[in-house]
C-alpha positions in Angstrom: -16.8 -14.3 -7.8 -15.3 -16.1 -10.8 -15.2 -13.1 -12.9 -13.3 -11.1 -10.3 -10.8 -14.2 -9.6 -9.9 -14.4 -13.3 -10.1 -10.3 -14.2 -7.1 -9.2 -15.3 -4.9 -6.5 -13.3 -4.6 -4.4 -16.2 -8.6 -4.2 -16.4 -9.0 -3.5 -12.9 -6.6 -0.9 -12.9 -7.8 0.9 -16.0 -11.4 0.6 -14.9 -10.7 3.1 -11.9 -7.3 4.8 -12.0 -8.6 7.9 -13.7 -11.2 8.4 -10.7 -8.5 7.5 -7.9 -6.4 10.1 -9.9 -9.2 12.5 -9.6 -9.9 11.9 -6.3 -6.3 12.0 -5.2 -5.9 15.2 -6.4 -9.3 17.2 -4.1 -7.7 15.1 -0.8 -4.3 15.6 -0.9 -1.3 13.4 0.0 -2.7 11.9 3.2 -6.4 11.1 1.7 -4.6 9.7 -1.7 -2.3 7.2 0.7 -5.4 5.1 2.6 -6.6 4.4 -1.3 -3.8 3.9 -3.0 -2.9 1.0 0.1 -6.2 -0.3 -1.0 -5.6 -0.2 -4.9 -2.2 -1.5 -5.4 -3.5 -4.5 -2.2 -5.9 -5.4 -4.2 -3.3 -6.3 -7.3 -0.4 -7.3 -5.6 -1.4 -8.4 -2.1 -2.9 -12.0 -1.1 -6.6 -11.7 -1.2 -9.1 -13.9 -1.7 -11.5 -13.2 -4.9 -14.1 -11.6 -2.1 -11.6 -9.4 -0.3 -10.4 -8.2 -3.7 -14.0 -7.5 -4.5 -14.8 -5.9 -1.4 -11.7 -3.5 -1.9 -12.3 -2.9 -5.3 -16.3 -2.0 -4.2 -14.9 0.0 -1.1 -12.5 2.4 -3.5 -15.6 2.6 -6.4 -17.4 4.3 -3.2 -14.9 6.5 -1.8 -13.8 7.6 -5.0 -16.6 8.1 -6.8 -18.4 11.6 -6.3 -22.0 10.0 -5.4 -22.3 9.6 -1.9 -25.0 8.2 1.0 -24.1 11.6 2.7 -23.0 14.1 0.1 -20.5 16.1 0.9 -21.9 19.0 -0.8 -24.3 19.9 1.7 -23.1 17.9 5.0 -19.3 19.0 4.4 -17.1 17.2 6.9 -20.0 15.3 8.2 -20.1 13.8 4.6 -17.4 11.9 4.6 -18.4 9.9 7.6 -19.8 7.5 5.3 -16.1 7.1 3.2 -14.4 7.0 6.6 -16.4 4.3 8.1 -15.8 2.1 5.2 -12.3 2.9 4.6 -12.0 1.4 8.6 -13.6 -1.1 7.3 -11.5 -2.2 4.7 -7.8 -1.7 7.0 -9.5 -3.3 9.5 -10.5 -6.4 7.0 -7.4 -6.3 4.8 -4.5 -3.9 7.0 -2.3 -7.6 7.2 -1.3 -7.4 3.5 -0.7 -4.3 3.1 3.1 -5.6 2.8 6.6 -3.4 2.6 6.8 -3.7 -1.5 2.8 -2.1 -1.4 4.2 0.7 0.6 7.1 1.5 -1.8 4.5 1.7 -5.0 2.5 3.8 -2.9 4.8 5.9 -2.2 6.1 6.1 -5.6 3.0 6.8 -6.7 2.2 9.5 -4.2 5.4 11.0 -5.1 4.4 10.8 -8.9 1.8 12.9 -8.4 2.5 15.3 -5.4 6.7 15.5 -6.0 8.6 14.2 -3.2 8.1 14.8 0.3 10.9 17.5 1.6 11.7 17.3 5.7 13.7 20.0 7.0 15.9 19.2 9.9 18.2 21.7 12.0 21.7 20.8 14.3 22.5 22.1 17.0 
């Protein structure tokens, strides 16, 4: 655990943006927001050096394309495995996710999928 206490955010980040990137953009908007909470909790929020590690293990899984139960040949029953640990994690970790995480997420989200238009009416 001393090596993740003392990693540097830059590292961390570097080390899996370009698969969260990759990730983000086969799941869309609403998978990309559950791991980019995770991401930016892990380098801003206040986590021990084993939640951080947990998260940082938890997005290296749902990320990555090697799975328990690929997806390739289960489909939707394939990401059963990614769900459950993504509950997991929130249910670990869901009390930091704080106000300023939100607003980098949503940044971010916007970043990469342009900003989310809502059309309204009057009557």
């Amino acid at each position: 655990m001393k090596t993740i206490k003392n990693m540097d955010r830059k590292t961390v980040a570097k080390g899996i943006w370009s698969n969260l990137l990759a990730y983000s953009k086969k799941v869309g908007r609403a998978g990309a927001r559950v791991v980019l909470q995770f991401y930016y909790t892990m380098l801003y929020g206040d986590l021990t050096a084993s939640e951080k590690a947990m998260v940082y293990a938890g997005i290296v899984y749902i990320v990555v394309p090697h799975d328990l139960l690929p997806r390739k040949f289960l489909k939707w029953f394939g990401l059963l495995d990614d769900i459950g640990v993504a509950a997991w994690i929130i249910n670990r970790i869901g009390k930091s996710i704080t106000p300023e995480i939100e607003r980098k997420v949503e940044e971010t989200l916007d970043k990469w999928f342009g900003p989310v238009i809502t059309i309204g009416y009057s009557e």
